[in-house]
C-alpha positions in Angstrom: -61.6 36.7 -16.5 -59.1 39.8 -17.1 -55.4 40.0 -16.7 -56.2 41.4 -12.9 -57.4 37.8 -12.2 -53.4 37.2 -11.8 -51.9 37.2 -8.9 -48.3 39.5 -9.1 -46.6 36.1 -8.6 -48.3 35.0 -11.1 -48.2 37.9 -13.0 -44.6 37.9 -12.8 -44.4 34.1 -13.2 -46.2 34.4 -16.7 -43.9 37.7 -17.9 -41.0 35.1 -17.4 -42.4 32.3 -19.4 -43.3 34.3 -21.9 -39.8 35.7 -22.2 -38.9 31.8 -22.9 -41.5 31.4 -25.4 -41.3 34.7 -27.4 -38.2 36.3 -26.2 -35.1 36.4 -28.8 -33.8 33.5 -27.6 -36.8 30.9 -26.8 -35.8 28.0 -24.9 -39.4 26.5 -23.8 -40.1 24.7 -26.8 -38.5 21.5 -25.0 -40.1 22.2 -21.0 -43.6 20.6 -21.4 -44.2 21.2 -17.7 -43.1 25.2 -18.6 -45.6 25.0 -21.9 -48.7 24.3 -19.8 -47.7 26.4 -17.2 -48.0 29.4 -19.6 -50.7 27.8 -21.8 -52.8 27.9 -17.8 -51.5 31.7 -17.2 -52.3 33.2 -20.8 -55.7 31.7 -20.2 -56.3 33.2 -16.6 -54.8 36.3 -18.3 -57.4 37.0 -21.0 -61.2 36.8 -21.5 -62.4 33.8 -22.1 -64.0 34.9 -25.5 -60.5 35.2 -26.7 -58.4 32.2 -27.1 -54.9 32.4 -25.8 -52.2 32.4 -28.4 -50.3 29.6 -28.9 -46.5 29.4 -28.4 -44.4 28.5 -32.0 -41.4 27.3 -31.4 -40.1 27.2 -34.9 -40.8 31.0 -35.8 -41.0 32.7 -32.1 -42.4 36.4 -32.0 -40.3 38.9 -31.3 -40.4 40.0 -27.7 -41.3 43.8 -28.6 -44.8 41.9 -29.6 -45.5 40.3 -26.0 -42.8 41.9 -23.7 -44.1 44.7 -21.5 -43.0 48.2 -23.2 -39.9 49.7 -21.0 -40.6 52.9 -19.2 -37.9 55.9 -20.9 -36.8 58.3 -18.9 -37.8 61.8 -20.9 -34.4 63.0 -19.5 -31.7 60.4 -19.9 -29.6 61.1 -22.7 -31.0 59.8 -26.0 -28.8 58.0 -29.0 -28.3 60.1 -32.2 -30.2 58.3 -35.1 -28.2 56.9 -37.2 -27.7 58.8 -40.9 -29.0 58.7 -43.6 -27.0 56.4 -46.1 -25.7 58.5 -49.0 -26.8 58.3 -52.6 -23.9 56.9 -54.4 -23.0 58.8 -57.2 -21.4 57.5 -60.0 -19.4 59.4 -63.0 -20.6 58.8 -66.3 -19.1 57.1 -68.7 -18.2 59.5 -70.7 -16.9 62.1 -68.4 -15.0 58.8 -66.8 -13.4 58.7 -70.1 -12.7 62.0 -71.0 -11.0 62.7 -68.1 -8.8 59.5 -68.6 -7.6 60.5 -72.2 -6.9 63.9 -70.7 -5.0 62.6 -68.0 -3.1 60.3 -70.9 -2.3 63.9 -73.1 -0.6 65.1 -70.3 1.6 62.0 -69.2 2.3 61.9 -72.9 3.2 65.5 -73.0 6.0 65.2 -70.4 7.2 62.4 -71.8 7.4 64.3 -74.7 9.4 67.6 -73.0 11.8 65.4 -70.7 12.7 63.9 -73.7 13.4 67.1 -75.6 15.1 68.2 -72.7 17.5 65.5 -72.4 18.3 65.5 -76.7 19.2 69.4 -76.3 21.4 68.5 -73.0 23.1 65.5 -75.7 23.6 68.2 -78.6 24.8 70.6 -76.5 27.2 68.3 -74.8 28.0 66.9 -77.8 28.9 70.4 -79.3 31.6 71.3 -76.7 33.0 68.1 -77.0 33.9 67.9 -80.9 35.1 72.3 -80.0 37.4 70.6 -77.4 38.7 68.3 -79.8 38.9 70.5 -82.4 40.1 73.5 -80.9 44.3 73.4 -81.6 46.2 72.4 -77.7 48.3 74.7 -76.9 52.2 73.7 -76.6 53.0 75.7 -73.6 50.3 76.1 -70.3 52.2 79.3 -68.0 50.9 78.8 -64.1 50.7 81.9 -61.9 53.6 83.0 -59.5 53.9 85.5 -57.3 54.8 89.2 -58.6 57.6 90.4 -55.9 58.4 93.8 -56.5 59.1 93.3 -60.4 54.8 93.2 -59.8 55.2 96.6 -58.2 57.6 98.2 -61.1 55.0 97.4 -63.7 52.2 99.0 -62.1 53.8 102.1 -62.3 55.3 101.7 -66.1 54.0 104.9 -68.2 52.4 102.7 -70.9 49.5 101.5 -68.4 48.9 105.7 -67.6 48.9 106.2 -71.6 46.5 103.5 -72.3 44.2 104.8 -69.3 44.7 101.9 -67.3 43.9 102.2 -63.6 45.9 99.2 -62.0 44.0 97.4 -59.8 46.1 93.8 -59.2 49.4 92.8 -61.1 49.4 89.1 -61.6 52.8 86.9 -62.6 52.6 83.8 -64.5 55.9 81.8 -65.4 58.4 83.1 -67.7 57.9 82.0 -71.5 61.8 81.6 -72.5 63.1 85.1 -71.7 59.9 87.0 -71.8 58.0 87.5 -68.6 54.3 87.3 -68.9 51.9 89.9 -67.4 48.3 90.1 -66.7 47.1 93.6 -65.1 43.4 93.9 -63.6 42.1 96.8 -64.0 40.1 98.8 -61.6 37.1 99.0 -64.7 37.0 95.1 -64.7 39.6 94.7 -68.1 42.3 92.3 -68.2 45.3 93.7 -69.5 48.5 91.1 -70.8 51.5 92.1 -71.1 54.8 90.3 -72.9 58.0 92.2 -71.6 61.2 91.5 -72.3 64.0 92.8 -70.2 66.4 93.8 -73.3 63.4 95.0 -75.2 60.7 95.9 -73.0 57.2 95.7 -73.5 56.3 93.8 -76.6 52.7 93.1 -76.5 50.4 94.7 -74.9 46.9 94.0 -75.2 43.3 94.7 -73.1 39.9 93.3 -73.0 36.5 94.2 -71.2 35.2 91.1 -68.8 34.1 87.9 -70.7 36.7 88.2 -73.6 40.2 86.6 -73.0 43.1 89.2 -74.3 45.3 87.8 -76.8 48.7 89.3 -77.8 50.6 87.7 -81.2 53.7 88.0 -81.3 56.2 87.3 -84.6 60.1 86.9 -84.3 61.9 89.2 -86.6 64.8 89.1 -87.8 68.1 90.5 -86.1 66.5 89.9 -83.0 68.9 88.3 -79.8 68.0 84.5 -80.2 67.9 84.1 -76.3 64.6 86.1 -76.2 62.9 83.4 -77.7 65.0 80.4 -77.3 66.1 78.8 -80.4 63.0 79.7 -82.4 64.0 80.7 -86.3 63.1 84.1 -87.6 59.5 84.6 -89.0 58.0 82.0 -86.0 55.0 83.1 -84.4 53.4 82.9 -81.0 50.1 83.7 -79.8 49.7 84.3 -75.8 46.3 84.0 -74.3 45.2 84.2 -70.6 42.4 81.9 -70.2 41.1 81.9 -66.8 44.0 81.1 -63.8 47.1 80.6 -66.8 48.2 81.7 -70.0 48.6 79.2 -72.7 51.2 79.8 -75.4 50.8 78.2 -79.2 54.3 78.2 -81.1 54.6 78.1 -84.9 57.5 77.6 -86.7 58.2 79.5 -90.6 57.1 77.0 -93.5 60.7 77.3 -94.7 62.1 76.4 -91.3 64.3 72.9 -91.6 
């Protein structure tokens, strides 16, 4: 007898039971009544020179093996296969090492130049401090004041002409005793200071080009009007220097003074 034997109840009857019995999840193991119904089906199914399989189930067949194959339609949409895993590929050793101790130069290297870096920046600070401390404090520091006219006088005074200075700005800073203290811009970038004293006149008078401060030393000679320079003794000295926004003023008295 062939598989045509079968009724399609039947037919269908057996497709279920062998679902149970070799499907992924087999249940029919415990349904005796459901075992000899298929055992009775596979055998009305086949030849009769070909004995029936029997169901296992401790190790069921997978239900591609028994289960009619599904029709496909040739146009549905069909799931991208699934890649092919990737070789790993490993670094040697070696290279794995070489790269490491490189990688070690370097971090050793910048170590190595912050470090340099910050020493220099420690010299250098510690440089301008000890030229702080050593450099002499001046007695008197002369703040800026406004010019007036006696500003405007000055920039027309015949020594600035002789000296080929073109005035650009007259700046005042605070009297020094009786001598007024001038600085003079020039319209070539110099600094020009000037001492004048009213009795006297001009006393010092002294120019620099941009990124020098101008200097102007000045001694007290004798038979001079003490009031000019306060009560300093003949032969003192004083040194003017405009240093940024003021002029600072150092005072030394003779040797011999009491």
């Amino acid at each position: 007898m062939d598989a045509t034997a079968l009724s399609p109840e039947e037919a269908q009857e057996l497709a279920a039971l062998r679902q149970r019995a070799y499907g992924p999840h087999p249940d029919i193991a415990a349904d005796t009544a459901a075992l000899a119904r298929l055992a009775a089906l596979e055998s009305a199914s086949h030849p009769a020179s070909v004995p029936a399989p029997s169901p296992r189930a401790e190790r069921p067949a997978p239900a591609t093996d028994a289960a009619p194959p599904v029709a496909r339609d040739a146009w549905a949409p069909q799931e991208p296969a699934a890649p092919a895993p990737q070789p790993v590929t490993r670094t040697p050793l070696r290279r794995r090492l070489r790269d490491a101790a490189a990688s070690a130069k370097g971090w050793i290297a910048r170590r190595r130049m912050v470090a340099i870096a910050i020493a220099f920046v420690l010299v250098v600070a510690i440089a301008w401090g000890g030229a702080q401390l050593a450099a002499p404090q001046s007695d008197r520091s002369l703040g800026r004041i406004p010019a007036g006219v006696d500003g405007e006088r000055l920039a027309r005074q015949g020594f600035l002409d002789a000296a080929g200075v073109t005035v650009a700005e007259v700046q005042r800073f605070e009297a020094y005793e009786s001598l007024q203290v001038w600085v003079v811009l020039a319209d070539t970038g110099d600094r020009c200071l000037v001492i004048d004293a009213d009795r006297y006149g001009v006393l010092g008078f002294n120019c620099t080009p941009a990124g020098l401060d101008p200097v102007i030393d000045l001694r007290v000679w004798r038979g001079m009007r003490e009031q000019v320079f306060g009560d300093l003794p003949p032969d003192s000295f004083l040194r003017f220097e405009h240093v940024g926004s003021r002029v600072h003023v150092w005072v030394r008295a003779p040797l011999d003074a009491p």
